[in-house]
C-alpha positions as CSV (number, residue, x, y, z in Angstrom):
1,X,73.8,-152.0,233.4
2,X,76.9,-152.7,235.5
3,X,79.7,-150.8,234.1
4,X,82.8,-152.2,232.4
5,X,84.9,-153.5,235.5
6,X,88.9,-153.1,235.1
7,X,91.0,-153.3,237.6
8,X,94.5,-151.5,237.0
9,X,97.1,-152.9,240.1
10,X,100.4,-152.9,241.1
11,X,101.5,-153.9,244.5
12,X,104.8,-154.6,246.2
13,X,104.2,-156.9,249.4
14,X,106.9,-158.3,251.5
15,X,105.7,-161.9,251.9
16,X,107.3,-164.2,253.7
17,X,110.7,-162.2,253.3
18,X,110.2,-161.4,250.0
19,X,109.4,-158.7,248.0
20,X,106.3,-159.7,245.5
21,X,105.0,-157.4,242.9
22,X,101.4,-158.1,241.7
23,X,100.3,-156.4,238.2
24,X,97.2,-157.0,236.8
25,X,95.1,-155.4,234.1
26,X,91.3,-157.2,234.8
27,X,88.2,-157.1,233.5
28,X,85.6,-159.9,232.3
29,X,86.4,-162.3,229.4
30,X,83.3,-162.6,228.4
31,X,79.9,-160.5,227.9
32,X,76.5,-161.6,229.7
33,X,74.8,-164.4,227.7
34,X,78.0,-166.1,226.8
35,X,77.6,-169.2,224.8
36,X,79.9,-171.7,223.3
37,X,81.5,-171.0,220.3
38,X,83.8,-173.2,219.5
39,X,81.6,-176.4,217.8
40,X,84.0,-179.0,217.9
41,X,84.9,-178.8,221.4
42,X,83.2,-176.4,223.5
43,X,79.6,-177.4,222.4
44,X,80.7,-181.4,223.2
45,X,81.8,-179.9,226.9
46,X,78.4,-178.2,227.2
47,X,76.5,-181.7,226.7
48,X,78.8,-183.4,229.7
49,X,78.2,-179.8,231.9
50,X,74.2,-180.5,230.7
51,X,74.4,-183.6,232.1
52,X,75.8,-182.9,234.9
53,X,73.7,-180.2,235.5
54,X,70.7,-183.1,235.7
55,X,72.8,-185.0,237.9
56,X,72.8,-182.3,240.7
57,X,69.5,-181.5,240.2
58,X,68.2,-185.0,240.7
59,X,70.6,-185.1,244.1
60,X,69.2,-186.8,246.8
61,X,71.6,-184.2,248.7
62,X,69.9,-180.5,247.1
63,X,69.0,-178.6,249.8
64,X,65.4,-177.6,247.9
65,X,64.4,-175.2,251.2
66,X,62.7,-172.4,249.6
67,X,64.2,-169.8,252.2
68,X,67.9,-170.7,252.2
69,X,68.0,-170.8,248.4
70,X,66.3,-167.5,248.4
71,X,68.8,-166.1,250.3
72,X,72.0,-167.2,248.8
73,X,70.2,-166.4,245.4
74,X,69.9,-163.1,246.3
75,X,73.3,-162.6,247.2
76,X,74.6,-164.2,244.4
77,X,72.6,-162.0,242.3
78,X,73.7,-158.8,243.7
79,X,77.5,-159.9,242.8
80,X,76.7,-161.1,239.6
81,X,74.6,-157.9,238.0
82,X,74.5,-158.7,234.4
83,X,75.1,-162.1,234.5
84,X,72.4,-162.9,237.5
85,X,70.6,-164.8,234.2
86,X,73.5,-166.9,233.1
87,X,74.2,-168.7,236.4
88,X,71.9,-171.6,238.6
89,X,72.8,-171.8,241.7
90,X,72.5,-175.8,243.9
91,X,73.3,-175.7,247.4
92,X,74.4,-179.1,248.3
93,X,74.6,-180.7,251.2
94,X,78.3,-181.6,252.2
95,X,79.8,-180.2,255.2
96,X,83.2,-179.3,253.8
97,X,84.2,-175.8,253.0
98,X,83.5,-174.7,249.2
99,X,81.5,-173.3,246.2
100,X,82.6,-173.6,242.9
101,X,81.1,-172.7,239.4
102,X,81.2,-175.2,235.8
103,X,81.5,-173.3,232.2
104,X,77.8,-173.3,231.6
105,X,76.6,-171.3,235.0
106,X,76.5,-174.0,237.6
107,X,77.2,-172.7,240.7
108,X,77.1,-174.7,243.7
109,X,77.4,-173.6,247.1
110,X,77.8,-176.7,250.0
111,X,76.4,-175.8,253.1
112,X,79.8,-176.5,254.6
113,X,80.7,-172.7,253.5
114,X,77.4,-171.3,255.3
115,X,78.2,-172.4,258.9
116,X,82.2,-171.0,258.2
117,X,81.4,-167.4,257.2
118,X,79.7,-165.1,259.4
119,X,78.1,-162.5,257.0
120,X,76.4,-161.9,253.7
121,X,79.6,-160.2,253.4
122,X,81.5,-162.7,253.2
123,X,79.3,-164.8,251.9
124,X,79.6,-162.9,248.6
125,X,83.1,-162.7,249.0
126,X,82.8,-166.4,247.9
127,X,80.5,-166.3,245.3
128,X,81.9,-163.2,243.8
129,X,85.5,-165.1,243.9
130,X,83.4,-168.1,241.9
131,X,81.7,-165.4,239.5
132,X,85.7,-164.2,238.7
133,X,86.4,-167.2,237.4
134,X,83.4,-167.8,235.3
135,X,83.9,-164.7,233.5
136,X,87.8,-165.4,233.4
137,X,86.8,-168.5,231.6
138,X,89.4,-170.8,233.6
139,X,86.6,-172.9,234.2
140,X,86.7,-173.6,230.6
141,X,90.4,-173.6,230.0
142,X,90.7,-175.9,232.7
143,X,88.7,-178.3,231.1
144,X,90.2,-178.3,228.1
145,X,93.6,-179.1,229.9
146,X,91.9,-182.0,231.4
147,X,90.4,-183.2,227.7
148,X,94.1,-183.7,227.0
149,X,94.9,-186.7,229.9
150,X,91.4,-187.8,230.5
151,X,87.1,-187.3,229.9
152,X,85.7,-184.4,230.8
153,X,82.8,-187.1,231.3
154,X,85.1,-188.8,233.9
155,X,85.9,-185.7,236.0
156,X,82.7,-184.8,236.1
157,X,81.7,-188.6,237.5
158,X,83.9,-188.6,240.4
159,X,82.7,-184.6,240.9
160,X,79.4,-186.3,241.4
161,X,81.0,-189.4,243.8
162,X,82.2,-186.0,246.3
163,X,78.4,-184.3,245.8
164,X,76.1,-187.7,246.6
165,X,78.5,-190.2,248.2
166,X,77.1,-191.0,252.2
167,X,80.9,-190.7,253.3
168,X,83.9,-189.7,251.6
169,X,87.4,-189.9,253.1
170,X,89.0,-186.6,253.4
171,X,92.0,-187.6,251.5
172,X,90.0,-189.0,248.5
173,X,88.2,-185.6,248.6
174,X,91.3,-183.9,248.1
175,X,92.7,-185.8,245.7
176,X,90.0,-185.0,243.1
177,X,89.2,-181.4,244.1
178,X,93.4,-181.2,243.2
179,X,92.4,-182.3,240.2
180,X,90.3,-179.7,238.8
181,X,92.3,-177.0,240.9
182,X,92.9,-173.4,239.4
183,X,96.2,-172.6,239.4
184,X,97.8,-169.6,241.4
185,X,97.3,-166.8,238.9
186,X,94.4,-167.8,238.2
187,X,93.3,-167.7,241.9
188,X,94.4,-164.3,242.4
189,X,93.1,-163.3,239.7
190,X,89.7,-163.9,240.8
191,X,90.5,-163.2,244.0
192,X,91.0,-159.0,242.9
193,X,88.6,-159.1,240.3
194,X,86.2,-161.1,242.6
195,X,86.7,-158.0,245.6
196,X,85.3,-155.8,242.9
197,X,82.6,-157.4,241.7
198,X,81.7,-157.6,245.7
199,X,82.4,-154.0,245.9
200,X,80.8,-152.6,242.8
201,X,77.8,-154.4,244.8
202,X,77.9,-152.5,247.6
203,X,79.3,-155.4,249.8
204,X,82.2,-154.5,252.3
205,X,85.6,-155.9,250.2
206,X,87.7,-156.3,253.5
207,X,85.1,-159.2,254.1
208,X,87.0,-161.2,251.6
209,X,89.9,-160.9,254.2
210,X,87.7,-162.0,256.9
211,X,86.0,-165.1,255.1
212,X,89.7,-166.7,253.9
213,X,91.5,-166.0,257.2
214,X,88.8,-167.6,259.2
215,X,89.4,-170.7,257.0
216,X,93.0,-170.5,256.9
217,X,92.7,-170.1,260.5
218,X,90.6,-173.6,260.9
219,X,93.0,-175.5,258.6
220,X,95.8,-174.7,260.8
221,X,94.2,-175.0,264.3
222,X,92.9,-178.6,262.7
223,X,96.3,-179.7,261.5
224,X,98.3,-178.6,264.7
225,X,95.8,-179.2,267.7
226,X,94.1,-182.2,266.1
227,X,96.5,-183.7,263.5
228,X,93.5,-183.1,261.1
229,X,94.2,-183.6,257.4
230,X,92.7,-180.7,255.5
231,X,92.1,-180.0,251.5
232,X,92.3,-176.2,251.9
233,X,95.6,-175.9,251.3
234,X,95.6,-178.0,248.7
235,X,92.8,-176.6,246.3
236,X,93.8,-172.9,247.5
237,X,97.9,-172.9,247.1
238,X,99.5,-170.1,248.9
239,X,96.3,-169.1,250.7
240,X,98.2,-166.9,253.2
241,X,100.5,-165.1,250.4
242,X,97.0,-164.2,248.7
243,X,95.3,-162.6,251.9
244,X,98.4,-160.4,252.5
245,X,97.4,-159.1,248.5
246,X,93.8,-159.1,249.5
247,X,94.6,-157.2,252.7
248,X,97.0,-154.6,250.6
249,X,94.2,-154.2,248.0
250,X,91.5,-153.4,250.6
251,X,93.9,-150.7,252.7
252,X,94.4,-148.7,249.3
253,X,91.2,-149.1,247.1
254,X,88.3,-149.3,249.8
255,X,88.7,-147.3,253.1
256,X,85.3,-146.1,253.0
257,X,83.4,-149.8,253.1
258,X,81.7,-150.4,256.4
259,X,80.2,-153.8,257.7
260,X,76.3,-153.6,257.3
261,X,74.4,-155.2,260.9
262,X,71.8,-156.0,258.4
263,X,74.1,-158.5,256.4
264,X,75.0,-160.2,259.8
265,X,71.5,-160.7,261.4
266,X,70.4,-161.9,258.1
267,X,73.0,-164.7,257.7
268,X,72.3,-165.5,262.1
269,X,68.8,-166.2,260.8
270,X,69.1,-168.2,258.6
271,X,72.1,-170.4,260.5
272,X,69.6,-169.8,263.5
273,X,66.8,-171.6,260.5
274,X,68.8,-174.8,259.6
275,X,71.0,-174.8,262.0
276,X,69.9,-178.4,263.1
277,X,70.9,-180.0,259.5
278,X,73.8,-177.9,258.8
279,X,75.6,-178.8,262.4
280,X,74.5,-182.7,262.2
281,X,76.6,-182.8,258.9
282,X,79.1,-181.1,260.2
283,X,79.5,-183.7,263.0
284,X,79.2,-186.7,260.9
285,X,82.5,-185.8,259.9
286,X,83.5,-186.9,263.2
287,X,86.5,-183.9,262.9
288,X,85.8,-182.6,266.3
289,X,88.6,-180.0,266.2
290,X,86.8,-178.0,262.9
291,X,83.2,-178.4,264.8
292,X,84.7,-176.6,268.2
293,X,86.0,-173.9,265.6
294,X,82.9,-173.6,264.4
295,X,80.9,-173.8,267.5
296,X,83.1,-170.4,268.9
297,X,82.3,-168.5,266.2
298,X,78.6,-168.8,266.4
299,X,78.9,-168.4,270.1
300,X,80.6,-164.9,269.1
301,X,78.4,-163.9,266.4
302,X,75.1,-164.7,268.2
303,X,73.8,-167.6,266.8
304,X,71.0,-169.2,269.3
305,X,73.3,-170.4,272.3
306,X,70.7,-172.7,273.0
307,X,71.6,-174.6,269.9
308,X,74.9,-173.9,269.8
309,X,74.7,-175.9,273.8
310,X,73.0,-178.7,272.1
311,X,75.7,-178.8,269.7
312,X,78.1,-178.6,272.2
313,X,76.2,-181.8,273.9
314,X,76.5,-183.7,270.7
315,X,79.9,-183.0,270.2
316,X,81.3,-184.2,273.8
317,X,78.8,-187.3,273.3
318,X,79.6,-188.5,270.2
319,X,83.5,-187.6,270.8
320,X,83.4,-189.9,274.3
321,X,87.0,-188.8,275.6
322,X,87.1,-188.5,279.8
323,X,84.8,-186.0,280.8
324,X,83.4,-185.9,277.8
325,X,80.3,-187.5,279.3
326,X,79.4,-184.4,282.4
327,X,80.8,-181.9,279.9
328,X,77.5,-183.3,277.5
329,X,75.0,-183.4,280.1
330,X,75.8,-180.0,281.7
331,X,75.4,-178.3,277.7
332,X,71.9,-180.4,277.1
333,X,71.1,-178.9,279.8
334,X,72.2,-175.7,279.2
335,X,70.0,-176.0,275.7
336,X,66.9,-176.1,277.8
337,X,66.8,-172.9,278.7
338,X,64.6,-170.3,278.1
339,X,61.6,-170.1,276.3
340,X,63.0,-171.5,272.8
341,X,64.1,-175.3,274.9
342,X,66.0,-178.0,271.8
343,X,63.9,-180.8,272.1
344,X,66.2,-183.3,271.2
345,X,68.6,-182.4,274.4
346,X,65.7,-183.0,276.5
347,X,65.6,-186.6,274.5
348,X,69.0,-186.9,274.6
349,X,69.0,-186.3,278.6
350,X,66.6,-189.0,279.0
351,X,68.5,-191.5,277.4
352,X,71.6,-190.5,279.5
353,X,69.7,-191.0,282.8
354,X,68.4,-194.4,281.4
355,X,71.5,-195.2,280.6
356,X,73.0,-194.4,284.4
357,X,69.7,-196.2,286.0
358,X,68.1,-193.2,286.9
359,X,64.7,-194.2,285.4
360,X,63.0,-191.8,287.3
361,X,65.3,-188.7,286.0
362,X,64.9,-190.2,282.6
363,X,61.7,-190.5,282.4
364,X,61.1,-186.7,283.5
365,X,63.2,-185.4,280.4
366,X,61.4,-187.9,278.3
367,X,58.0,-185.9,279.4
368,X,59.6,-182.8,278.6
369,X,60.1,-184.0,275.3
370,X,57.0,-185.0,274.5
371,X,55.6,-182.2,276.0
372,X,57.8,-179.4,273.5
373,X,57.7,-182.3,270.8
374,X,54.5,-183.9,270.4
375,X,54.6,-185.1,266.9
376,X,58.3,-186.6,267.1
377,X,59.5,-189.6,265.0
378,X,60.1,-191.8,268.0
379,X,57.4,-190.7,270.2
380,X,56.0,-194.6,269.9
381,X,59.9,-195.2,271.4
382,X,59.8,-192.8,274.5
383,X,56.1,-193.7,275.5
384,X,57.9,-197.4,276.0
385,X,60.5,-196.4,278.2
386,X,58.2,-194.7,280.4
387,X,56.2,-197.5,280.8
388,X,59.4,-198.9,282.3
389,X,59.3,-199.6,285.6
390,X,62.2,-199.4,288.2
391,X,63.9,-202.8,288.8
């Protein structure tokens, strides 16, 4: 049985140009097994959270892969210890960054936060931040504060508008993930407690730093290269005041943690897996300044470069500024090579050539698709055009 967890801090940071002092005495709230105990209120919450539960299960955007929820299972598991029975866990497919966790054990992961972090390490970083707050029972508190200006039942309604809508504007996103926000103690407190659960797990804490700086880092590139709106900041207030804690904590309670290679070739293959439907969401967001982010770090952590080229085509295609047009051409082609070829940039290279009146050209990719793809969707589509002839 995991041992009692207690975390006994005191830090003095200079943030910012000023001196902070962080002092906490943490440890969970509640045992393993928790259920509600208060009948005139919490029981009423755990009907809605029911209910909602049903609502995400019967999503038409679950990711019900057997392999990928396997994996972040697993993880989630190893964080959680004695309460691996109290949570379920729902990947959901939305391409923004975040996980979050409901009073009852619903956990949900969006596949936005597997393409940002580059390890299981940091993966649990997440989850184990998630976990903190499940124990700390702000989840719970937080609902209560929201009984007092309006339904639980109608938070948890638009929650479900951000999990199933087709397209949601970023600001609209924000708005209602503000909403249900945690405040800043809160956040830090699961932040520390959240490192030792990771740690206590055998997971390398200074991850943690890792996974939030490479987010903070995206926000900020976004909002000054690209004029990008972001929520970030705004669900996660004084992000870069709470890494410098992090950071601190790491340096003096865990000098001994090393990455493990194993953690990072596990989470490669299984971006290498579902690469394909976790990129094409990403996209779809048409927020071309996050994808390039996103596309360098896989090129630096070795995701397949031959999908990471395709990726590269869709993004210069779909983006259409000048030179936008070679740039997508020369990366489809670049996803060709090898003995693991993308099909689709072979497709996509066919319609470019038809498209520039090089039948011939685009009729030799289209064979090539074929050829890697027999069984495609559209192959009724690409036998037409090369029945084309030349005009």
């Amino acid at each position: 049985m995991r041992r009692q967890l207690q975390i006994s801090l005191s830090l003095l940071l200079f943030t910012c140009g000023v001196i902070v002092a962080v002092e906490f005495d943490i440890e969970p709230r509640i045992p393993p097994g928790y259920q509600p105990v208060d009948a005139n209120t919490e029981k009423g919450m755990w009907i809605e959270l029911d209910e909602y539960e049903w609502e995400i299960r019967n999503s038409a955007l679950l990711v019900t892969d057997k392999e990928i929820n396997q994996y972040v299972k697993n993880a989630a598991c190893r964080v959680a210890g004695d309460y691996c029975n109290d949570i379920r866990i729902y990947i959901i497919r939305n391409p923004y960054f975040n996980a979050s966790m409901t009073a009852n054990g619903v956990m949900q992961v969006w596949t936005g936060l597997l393409v940002r972090v580059s390890t299981e390490d940091e993966l649990a970083a997440i989850l184990g931040h998630e976990l903190a707050h499940y124990t700390q029972l702000h989840t719970l508190e937080r609902m209560r504060s929201l009984n007092n200006s309006m339904s639980t039942g109608a938070i948890f309604d638009l929650g479900l508008t951000m999990l199933t809508g087709v397209s949601v504007p970023v600001g609209q996103l924000a708005a209602v993930l503000n909403v249900v926000a945690y405040s800043r103690d809160q956040e830090q407190e699961a932040d520390l407690l959240g490192l030792k659960f990771m740690a206590e797990a055998g997971y390398d804490p200074s991850a943690a730093v890792r996974a939030w700086k490479t987010v903070i880092e995206e926000e900020e590139n976004a909002a000054v290269k690209n004029r990008e709106p972001g929520i970030f900041s705004k669900t996660h207030p004084g992000a870069d005041e709470r890494v410098e804690i992090l950071e601190s904590f790491v340096r003096q309670q865990y000098t001994d943690f090393k990455p493990d290679p194993a953690g990072q070739r596990k989470h490669i293959d299984i971006l290498n897996r579902y690469y394909m439907m976790l990129m094409e969401d990403q996209l779809d967001t048409n927020r071309y300044g996050r994808t390039e982010a996103i596309l360098q770090t896989h090129q630096a952590i070795g995701v397949d470069s031959n999908l990471i080229n395709f990726f590269w085509g869709e993004m210069y295609r779909q983006r259409n500024l000048e030179g936008d047009f070679d740039k997508a051409k020369k990366s489809y082609n670049l996803a060709t090579q090898g003995d693991r070829p993308v099909a689709d940039a072979y497709r996509n290279l066919g319609y470019i050539h038809l498209k520039e009146r090089s039948l011939p050209e685009a009729k030799r990719y289209f064979r090539k698709f074929l050829e890697v793809q027999p069984d495609a969707d559209d192959r009724a589509m690409i036998e037409f055009y090369l029945q084309e002839k030349q005009p």
